[in-house]
C-alpha positions as a Markdown table, in Angstrom:
| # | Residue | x | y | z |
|---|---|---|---|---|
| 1 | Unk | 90.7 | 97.3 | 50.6 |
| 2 | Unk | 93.5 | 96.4 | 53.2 |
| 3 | Unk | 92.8 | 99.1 | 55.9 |
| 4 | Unk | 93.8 | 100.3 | 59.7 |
| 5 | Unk | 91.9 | 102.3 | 61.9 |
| 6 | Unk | 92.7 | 104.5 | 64.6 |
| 7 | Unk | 91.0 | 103.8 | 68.0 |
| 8 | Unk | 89.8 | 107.6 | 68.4 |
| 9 | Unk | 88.5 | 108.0 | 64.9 |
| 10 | Unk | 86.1 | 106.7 | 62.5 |
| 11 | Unk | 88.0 | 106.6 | 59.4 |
| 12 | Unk | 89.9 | 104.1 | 58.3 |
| 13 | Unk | 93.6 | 104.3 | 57.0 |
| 14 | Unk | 94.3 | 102.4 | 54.1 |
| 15 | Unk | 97.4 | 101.1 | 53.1 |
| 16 | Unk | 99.1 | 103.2 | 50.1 |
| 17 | Unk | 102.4 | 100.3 | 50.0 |
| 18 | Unk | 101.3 | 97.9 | 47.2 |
| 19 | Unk | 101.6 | 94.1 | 49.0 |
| 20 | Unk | 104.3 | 92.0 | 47.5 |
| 21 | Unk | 102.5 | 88.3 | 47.1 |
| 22 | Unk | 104.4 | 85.1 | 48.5 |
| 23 | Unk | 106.4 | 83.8 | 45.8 |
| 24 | Unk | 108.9 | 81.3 | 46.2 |
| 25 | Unk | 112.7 | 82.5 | 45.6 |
| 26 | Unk | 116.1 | 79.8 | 46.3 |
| 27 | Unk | 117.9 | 80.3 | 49.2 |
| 28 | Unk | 121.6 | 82.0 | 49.1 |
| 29 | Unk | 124.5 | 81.3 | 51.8 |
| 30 | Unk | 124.4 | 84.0 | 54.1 |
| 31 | Unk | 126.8 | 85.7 | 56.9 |
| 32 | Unk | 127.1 | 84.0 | 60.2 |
| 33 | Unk | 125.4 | 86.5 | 62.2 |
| 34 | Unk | 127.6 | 88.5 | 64.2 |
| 35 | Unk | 125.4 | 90.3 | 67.0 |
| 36 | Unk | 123.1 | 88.8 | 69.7 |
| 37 | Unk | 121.3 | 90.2 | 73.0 |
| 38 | Unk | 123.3 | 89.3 | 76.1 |
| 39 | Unk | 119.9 | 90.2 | 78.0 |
| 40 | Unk | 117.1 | 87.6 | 78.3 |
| 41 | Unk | 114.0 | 90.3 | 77.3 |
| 42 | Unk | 110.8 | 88.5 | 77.2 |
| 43 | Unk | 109.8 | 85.0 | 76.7 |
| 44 | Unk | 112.0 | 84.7 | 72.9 |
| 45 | Unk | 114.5 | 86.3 | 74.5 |
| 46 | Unk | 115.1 | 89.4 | 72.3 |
| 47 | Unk | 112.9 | 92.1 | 70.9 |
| 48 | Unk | 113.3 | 90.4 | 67.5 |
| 49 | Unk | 112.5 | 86.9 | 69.2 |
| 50 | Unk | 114.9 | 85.4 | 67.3 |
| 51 | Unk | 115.9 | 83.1 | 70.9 |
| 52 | Unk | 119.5 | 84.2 | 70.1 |
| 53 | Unk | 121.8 | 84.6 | 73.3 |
| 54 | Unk | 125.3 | 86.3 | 73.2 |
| 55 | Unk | 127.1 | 83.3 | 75.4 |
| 56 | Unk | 128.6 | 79.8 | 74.8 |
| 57 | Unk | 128.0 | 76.8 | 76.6 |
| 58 | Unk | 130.9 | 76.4 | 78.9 |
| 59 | Unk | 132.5 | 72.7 | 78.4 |
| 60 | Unk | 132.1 | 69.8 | 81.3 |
| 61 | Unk | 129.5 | 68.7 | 83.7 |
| 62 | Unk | 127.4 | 70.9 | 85.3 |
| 63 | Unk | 126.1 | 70.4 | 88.8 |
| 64 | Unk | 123.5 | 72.7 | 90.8 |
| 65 | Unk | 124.7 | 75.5 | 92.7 |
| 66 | Unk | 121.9 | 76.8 | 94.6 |
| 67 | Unk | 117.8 | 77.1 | 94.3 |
| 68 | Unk | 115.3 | 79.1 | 96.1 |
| 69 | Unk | 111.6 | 77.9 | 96.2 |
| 70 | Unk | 109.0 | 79.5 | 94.9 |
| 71 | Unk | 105.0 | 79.7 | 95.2 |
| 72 | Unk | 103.9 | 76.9 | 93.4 |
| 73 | Unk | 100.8 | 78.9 | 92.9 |
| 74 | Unk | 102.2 | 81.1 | 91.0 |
| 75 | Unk | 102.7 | 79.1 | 88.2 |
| 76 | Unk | 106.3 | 80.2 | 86.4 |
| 77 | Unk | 106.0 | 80.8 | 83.2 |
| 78 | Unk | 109.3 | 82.7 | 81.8 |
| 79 | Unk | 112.4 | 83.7 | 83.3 |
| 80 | Unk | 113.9 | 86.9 | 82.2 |
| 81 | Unk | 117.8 | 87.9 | 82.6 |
| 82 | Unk | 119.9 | 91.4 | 83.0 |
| 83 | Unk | 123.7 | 91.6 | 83.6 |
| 84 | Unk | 123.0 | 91.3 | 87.4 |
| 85 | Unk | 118.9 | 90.3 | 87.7 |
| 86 | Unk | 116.8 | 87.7 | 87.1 |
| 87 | Unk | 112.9 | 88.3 | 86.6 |
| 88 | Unk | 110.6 | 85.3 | 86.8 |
| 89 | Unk | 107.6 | 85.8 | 85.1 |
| 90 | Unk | 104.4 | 83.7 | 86.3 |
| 91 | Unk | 100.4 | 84.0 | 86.4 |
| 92 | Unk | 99.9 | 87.0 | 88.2 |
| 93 | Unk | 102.9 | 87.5 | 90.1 |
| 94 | Unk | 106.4 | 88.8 | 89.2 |
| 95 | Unk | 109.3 | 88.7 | 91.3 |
| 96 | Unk | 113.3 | 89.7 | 90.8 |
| 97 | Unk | 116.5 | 88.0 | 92.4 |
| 98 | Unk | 119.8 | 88.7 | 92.4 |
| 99 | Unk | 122.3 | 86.4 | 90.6 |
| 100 | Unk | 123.4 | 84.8 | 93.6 |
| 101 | Unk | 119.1 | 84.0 | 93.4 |
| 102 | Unk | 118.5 | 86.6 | 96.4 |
| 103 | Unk | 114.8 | 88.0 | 95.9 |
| 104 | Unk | 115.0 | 91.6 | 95.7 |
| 105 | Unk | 111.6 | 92.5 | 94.6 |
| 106 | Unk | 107.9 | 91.7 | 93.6 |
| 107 | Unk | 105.0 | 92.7 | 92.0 |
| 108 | Unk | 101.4 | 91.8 | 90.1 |
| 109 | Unk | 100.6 | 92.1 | 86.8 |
| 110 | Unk | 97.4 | 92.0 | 84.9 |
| 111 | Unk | 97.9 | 89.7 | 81.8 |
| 112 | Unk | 100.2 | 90.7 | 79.3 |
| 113 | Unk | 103.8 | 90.3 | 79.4 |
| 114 | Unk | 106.5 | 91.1 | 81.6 |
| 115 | Unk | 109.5 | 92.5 | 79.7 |
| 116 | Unk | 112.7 | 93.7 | 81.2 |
| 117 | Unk | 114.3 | 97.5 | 79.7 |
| 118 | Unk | 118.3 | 96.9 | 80.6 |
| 119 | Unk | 119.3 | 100.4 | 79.3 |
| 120 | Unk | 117.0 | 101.8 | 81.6 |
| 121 | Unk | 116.5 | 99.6 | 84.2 |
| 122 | Unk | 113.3 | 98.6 | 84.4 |
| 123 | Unk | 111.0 | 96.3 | 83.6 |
| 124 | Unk | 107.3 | 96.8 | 82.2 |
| 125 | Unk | 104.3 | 95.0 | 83.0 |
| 126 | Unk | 100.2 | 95.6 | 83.0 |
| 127 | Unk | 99.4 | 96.7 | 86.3 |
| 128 | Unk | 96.1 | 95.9 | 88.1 |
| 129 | Unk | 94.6 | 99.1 | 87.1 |
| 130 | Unk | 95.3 | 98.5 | 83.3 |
| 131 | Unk | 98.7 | 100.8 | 83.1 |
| 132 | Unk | 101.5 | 100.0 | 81.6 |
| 133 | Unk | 104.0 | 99.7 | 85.2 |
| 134 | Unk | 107.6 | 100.3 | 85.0 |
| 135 | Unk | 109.6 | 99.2 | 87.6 |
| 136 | Unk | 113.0 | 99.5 | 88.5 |
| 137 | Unk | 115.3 | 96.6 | 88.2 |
| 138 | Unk | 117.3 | 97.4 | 91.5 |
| 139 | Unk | 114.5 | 96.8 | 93.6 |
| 140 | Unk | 111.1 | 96.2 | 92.0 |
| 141 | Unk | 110.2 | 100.1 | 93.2 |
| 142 | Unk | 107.6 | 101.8 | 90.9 |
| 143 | Unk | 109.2 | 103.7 | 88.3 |
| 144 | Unk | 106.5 | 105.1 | 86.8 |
| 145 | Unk | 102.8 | 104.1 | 85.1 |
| 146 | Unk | 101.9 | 105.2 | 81.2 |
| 147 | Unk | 98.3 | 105.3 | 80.3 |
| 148 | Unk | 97.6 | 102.8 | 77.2 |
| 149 | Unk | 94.5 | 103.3 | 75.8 |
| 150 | Unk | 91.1 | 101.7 | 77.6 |
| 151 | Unk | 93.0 | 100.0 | 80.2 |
| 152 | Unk | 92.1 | 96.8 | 81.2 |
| 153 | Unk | 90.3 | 96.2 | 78.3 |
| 154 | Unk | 93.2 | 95.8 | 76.3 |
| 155 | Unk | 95.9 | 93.2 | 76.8 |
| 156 | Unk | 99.5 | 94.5 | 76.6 |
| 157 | Unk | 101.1 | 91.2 | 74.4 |
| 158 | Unk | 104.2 | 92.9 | 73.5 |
| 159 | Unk | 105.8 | 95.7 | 74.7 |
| 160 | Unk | 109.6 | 96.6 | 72.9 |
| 161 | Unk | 112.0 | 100.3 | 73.9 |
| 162 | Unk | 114.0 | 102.1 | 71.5 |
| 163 | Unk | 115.3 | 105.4 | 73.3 |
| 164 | Unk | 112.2 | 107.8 | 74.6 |
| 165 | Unk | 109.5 | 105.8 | 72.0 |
| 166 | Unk | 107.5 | 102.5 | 73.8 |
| 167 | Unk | 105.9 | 100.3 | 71.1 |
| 168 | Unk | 103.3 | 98.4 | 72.3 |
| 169 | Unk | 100.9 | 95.9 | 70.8 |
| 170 | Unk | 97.5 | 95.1 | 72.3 |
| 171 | Unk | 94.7 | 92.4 | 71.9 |
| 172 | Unk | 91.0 | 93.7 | 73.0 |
| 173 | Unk | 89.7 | 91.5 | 75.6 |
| 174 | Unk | 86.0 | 91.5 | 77.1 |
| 175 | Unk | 86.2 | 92.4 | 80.7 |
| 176 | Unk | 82.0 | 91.1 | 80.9 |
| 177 | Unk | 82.2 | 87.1 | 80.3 |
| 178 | Unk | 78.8 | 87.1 | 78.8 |
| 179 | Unk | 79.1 | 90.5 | 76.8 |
| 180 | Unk | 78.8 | 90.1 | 72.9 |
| 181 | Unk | 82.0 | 91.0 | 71.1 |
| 182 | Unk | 81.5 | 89.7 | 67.2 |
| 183 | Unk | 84.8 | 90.7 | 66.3 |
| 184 | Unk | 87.5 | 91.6 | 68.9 |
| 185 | Unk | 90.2 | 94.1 | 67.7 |
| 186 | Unk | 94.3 | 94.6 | 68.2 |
| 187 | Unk | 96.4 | 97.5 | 68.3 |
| 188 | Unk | 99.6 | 98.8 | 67.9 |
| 189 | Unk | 100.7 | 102.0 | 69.5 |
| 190 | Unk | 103.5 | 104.0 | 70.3 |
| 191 | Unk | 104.2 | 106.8 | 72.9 |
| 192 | Unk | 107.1 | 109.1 | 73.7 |
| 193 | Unk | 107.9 | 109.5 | 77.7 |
| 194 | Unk | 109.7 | 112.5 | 76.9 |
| 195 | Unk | 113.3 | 113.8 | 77.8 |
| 196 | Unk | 113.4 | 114.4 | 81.0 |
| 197 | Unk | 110.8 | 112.1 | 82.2 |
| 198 | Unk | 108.1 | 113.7 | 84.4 |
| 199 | Unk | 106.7 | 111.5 | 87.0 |
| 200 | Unk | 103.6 | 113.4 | 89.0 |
| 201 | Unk | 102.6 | 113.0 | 92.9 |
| 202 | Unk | 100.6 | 110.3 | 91.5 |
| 203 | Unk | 102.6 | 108.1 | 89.8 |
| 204 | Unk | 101.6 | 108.8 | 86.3 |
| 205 | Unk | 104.4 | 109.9 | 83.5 |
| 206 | Unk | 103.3 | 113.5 | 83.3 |
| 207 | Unk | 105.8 | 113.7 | 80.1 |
| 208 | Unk | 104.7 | 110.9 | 78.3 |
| 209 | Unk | 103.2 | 112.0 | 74.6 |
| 210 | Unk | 101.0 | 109.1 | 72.1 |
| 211 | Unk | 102.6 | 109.4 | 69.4 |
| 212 | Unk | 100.0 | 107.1 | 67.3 |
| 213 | Unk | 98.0 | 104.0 | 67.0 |
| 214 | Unk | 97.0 | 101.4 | 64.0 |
| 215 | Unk | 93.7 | 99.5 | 65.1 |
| 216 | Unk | 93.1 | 96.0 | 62.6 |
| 217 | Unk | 89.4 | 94.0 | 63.4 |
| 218 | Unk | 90.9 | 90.5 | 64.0 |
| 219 | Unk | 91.8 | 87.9 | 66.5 |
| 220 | Unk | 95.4 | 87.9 | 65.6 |
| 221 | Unk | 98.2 | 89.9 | 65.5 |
| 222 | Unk | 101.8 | 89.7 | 66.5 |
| 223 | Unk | 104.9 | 92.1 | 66.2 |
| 224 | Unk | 108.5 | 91.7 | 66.8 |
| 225 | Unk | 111.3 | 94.5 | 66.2 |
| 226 | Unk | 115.1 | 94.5 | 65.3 |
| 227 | Unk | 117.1 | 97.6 | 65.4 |
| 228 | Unk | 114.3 | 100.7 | 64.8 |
| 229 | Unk | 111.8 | 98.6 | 62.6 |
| 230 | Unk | 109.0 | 96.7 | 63.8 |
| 231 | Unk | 107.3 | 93.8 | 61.6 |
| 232 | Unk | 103.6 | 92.7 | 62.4 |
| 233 | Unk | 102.0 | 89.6 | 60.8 |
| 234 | Unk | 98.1 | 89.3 | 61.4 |
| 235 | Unk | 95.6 | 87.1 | 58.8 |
| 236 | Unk | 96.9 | 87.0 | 55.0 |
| 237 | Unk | 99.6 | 89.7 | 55.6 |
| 238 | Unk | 103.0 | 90.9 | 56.9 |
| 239 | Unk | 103.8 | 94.5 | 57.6 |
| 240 | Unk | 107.1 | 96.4 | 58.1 |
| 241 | Unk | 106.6 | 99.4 | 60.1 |
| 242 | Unk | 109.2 | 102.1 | 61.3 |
| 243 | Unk | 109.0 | 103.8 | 65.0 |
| 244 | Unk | 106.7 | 106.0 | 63.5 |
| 245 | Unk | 104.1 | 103.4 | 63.1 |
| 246 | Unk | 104.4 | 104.3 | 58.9 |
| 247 | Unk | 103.9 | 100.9 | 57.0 |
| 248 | Unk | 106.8 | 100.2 | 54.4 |
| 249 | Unk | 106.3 | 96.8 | 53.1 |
| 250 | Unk | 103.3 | 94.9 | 53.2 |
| 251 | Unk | 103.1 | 91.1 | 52.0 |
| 252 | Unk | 100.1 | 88.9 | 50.8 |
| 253 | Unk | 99.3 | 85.8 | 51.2 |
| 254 | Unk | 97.2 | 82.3 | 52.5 |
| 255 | Unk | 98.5 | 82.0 | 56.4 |
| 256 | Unk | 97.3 | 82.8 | 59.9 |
| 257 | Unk | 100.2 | 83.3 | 62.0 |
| 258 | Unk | 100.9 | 81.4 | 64.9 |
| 259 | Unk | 104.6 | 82.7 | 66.2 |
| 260 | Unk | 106.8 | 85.1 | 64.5 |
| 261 | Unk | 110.6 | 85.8 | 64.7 |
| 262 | Unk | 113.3 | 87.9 | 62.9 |
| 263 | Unk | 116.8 | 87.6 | 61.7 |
| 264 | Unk | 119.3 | 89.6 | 61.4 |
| 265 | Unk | 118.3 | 91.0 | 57.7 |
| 266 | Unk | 114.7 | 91.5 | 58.5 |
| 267 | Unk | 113.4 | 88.0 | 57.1 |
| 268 | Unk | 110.2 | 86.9 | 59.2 |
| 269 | Unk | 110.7 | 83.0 | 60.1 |
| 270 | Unk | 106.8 | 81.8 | 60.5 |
| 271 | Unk | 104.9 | 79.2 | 62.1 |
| 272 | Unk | 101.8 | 79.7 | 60.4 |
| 273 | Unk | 98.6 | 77.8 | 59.7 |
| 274 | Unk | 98.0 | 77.4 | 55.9 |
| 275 | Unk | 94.9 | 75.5 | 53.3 |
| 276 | Unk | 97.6 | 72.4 | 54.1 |
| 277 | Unk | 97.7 | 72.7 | 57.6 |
| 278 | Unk | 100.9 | 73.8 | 59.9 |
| 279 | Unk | 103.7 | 75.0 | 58.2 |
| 280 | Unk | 107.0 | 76.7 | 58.8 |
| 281 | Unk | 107.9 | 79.6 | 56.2 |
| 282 | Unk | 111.1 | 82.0 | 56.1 |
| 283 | Unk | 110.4 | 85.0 | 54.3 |
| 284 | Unk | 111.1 | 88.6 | 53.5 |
| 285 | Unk | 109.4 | 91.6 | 53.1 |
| 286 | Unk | 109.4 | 91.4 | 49.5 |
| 287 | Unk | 107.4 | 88.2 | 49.5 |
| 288 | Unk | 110.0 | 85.8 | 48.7 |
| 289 | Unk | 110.0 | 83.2 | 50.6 |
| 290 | Unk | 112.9 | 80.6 | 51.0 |
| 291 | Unk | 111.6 | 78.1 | 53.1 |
| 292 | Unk | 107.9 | 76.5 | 53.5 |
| 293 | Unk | 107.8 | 73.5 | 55.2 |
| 294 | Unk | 104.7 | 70.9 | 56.3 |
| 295 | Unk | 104.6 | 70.8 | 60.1 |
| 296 | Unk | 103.1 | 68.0 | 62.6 |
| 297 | Unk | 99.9 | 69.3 | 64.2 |
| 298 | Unk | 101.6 | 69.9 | 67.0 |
| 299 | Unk | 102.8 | 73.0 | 66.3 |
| 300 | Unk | 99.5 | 74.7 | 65.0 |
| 301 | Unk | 99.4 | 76.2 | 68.6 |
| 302 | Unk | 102.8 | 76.9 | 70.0 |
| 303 | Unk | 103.3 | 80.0 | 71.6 |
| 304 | Unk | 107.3 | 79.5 | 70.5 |
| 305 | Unk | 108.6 | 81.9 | 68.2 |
| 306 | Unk | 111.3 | 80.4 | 66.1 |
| 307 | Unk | 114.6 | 80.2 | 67.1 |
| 308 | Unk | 116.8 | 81.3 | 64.8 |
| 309 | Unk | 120.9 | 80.3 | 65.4 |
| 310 | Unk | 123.9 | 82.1 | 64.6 |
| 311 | Unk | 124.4 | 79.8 | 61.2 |
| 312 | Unk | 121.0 | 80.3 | 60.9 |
| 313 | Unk | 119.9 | 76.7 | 61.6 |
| 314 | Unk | 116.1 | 77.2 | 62.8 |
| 315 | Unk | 114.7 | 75.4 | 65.5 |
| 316 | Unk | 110.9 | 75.3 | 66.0 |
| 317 | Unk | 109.4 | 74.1 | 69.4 |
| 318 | Unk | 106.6 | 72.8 | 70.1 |
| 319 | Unk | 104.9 | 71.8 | 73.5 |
| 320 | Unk | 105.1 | 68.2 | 72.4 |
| 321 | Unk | 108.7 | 68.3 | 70.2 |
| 322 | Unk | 111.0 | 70.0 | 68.0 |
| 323 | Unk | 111.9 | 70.4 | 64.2 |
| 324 | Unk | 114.7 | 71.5 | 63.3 |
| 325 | Unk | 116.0 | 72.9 | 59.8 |
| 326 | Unk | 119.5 | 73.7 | 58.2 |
| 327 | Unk | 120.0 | 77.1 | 56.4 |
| 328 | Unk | 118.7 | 76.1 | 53.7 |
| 329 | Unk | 115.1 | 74.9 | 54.5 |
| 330 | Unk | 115.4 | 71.2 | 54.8 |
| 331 | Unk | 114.1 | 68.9 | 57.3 |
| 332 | Unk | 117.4 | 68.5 | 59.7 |
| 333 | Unk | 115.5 | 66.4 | 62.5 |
| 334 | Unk | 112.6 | 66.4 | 64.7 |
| 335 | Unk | 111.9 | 64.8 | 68.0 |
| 336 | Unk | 109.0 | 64.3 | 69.6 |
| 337 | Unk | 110.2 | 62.4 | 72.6 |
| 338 | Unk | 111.7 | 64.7 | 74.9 |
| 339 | Unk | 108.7 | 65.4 | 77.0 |
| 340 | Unk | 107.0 | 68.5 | 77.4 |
| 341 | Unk | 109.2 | 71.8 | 76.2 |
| 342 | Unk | 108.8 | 74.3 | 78.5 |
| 343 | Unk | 111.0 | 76.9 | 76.0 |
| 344 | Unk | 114.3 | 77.5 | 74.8 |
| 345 | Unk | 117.2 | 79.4 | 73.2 |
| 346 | Unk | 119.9 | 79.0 | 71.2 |
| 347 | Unk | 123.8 | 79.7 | 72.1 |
| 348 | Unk | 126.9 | 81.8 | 70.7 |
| 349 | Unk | 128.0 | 78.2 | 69.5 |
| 350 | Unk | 124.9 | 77.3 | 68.0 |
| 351 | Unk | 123.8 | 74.9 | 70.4 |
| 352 | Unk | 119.8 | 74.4 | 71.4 |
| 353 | Unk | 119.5 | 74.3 | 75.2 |
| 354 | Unk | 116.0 | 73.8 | 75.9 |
| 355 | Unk | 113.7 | 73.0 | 78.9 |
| 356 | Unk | 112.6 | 69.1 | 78.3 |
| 357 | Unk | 110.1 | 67.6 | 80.6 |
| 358 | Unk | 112.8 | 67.0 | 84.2 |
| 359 | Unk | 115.8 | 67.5 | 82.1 |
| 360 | Unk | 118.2 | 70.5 | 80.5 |
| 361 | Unk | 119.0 | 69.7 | 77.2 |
| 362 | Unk | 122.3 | 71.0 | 75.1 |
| 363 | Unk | 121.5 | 69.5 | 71.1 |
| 364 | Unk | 124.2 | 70.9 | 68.1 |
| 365 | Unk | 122.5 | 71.8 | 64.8 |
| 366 | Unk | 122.6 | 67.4 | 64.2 |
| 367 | Unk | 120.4 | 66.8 | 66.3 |
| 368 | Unk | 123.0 | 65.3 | 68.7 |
| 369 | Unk | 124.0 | 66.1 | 72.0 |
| 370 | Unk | 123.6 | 65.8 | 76.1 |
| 371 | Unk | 121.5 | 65.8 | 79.5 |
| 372 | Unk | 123.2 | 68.9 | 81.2 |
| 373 | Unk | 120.8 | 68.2 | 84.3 |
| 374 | Unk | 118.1 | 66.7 | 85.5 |
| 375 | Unk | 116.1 | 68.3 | 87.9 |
| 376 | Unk | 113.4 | 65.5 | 89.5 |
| 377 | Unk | 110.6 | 67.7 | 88.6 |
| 378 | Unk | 108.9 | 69.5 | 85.3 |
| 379 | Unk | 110.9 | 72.2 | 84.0 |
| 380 | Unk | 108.3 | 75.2 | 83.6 |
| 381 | Unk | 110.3 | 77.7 | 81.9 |
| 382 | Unk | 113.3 | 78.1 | 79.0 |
| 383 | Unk | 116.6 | 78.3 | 80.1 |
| 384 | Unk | 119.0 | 81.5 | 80.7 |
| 385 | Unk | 122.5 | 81.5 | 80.1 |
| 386 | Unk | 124.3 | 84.1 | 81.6 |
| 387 | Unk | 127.8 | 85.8 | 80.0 |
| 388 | Unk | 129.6 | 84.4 | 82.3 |
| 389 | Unk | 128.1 | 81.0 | 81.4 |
| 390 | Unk | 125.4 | 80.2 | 84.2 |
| 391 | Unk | 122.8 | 78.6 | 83.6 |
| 392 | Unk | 119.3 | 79.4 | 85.1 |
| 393 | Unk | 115.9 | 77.5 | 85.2 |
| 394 | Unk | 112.8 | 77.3 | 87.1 |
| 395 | Unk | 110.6 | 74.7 | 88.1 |
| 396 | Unk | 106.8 | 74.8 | 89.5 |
| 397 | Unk | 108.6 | 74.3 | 93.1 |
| 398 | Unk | 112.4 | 75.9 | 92.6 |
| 399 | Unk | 114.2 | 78.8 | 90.8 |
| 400 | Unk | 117.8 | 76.9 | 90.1 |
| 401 | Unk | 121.1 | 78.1 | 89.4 |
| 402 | Unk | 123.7 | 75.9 | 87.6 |
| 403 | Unk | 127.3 | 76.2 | 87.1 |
| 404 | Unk | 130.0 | 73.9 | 85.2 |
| 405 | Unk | 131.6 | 71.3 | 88.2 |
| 406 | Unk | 134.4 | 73.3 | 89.7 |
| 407 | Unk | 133.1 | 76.6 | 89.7 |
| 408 | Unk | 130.5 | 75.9 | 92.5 |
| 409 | Unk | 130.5 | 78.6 | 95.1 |
């Protein structure tokens, strides 16, 4: 039987939607897609994690114009983008500038994610107690704390917004090294922080409400939303979910996911394991699936989602290269020469601009395409474009900012 749990219950909730199997179905033209995120959320860039950013690459060279250094203890790991902030994600520490790269703010975090909330101006991150902290974007100021469910025992992976609800999805983790855990457990819940929002004297969000939680015994599971739904893909299944956490459309199959994003229509592009190794599917909700293609071994572990371009050209990144696949499925190119990928996105003109051992990479959907800058040191995160077409990246050393040559400040 293909069951949930709630954390604070013993029953089990089974799941009444009868799974659609994979099936394979032929791919139709489709739309170009016509919306995209001008924010940088989280490390895939939207909520869906599609990698999609509302700018075009400005024409010309580009030269440097301006860098702050940075803690190479800290170890960067994503940088994160608002209309007038930038949020650098690393180990432990986060830490927001300005767009002119001013630092306006700092913080720690305790595993997880850190994910920026535009609309309300904050950003959310696991605090050293095991809260979920929201901060304000302004100045890094505490905002408020929510308390998830067991705390530090939990690891916030994913946290996505819509209005008063927070969606988040958790991964147990033992806090004793040697403690025996035969089969750890992830969660998806959801809380309301109420309208108005109720802070009290100590910090806590008096207001917010738990408005449910699905509990699945396994090592994996990951979520992305677009719009008000939310997908989840965990061992030998694919969920679609509304804000209320009630599942809708549930697909079987043979795959362990690795990294998940979405497309415009809902359709769940895959890099999954498989009985025949790696392999990159697109599918929907109904179990048809248009695209299943062998992978190297490389990308059995990448913690890239797909990126997924306006003309719907898919690029799937890899520490150690790239594949990348026309709208219909097939094989467009691969490289595996680029050096390490630190992470990437994908432009309003369908350009790839990804992070590529010392160099800034812009390729088109052919696979062709240019050095916008080479840095002297290993990139360690995906790039940022901005609106107004600047670029950010961060090394180990250096938070830079680039700009097309004549528009230096």
């Amino acid at each position: 039987m293909d069951v949930f749990s709630q954390l604070w219950s013993a029953s089990e909730i089974a799941v009444t939607v009868p799974p659609a199997s994979v099936h394979p179905v032929s791919p139709t033209p489709r739309p170009r897609a016509t919306s995209a995120d001008a924010h940088v959320r989280r490390m895939g860039g939207t909520d869906a994690l599609d990698g999609r950013s509302a700018a075009s690459l400005p024409p010309g060279r580009w030269v440097e114009d301006g860098r702050v250094a940075l803690d190479p203890d800290d170890r960067s790991l994503a940088l994160l983008s608002t209309a007038d902030r930038l949020v650098l994600s690393s180990e432990g520490p986060w830490a927001i500038f300005d767009h002119g790269l001013g630092r306006v703010g700092a913080g720690m975090r305790a595993g997880g994610d850190v994910t920026v909330d535009p609309e309300h101006g904050l950003l959310y991150a696991t605090d050293p107690s095991g809260c979920l902290g929201a901060h304000h974007l302004a100045d890094g100021g505490r905002a408020f704390a929510i308390p998830l469910m067991l705390g530090l025992e939990w690891e916030r992976g994913y946290v996505a917004r819509r209005g008063q609800r927070v969606i988040v999805l958790s991964r147990e983790r033992p806090l004793d090294p040697h403690a025996h855990v035969p089969r750890l457990r992830c969660m998806i819940e959801a809380c309301d922080v109420g309208d108005p929002e109720v802070v009290g004297p100590d910090g806590f969000l008096e207001s917010a409400v738990g408005a449910g939680d699905l509990v699945r015994t396994t090592p994996v599971l990951l979520a992305a939303c677009r719009d008000r739904s939310i997908v989840l893909a965990t061992t030998d299944r694919l969920y679609g979910l509304d804000l209320e956490l009630t599942i809708e459309a549930a697909v079987e199959g043979a795959f362990t996911p690795v990294a998940m994003s979405l497309d415009e229509a809902r359709r769940v592009h895959l890099v999954c394991s498989t009985p025949r190794g790696p392999a990159y599917w697109a599918i929907g909700l109904d179990g048809g699936r248009t695209v299943e293609a062998p992978l190297r071994a490389t990308f059995a572990g990448t913690p890239f989602p797909p990126l997924v371009a306006h003309d719907h050209h898919v690029f799937v990144l890899a520490r150690g290269g790239i594949a990348a696949f026309d709208p219909g499925g097939a094989l467009r190119w691969e490289r595996y020469d680029l050096g390490p990928i630190a992470g990437g996105l994908v432009t309003a003109d369908d350009r790839l601009l990804v992070s590529a051992g010392e160099r800034l990479l812009a390729l088109r959907p052919d696979g062709t395409g240019e050095v916008l800058q080479g840095v002297g040191e290993a990139l360690w995160t995906g790039p940022v474009l901005t609106p107004e077409g600047v670029l950010f990246v961060a090394t180990r050393h250096q938070l830079l900012r680039l700009v097309p040559e004549g528009r230096a400040r």
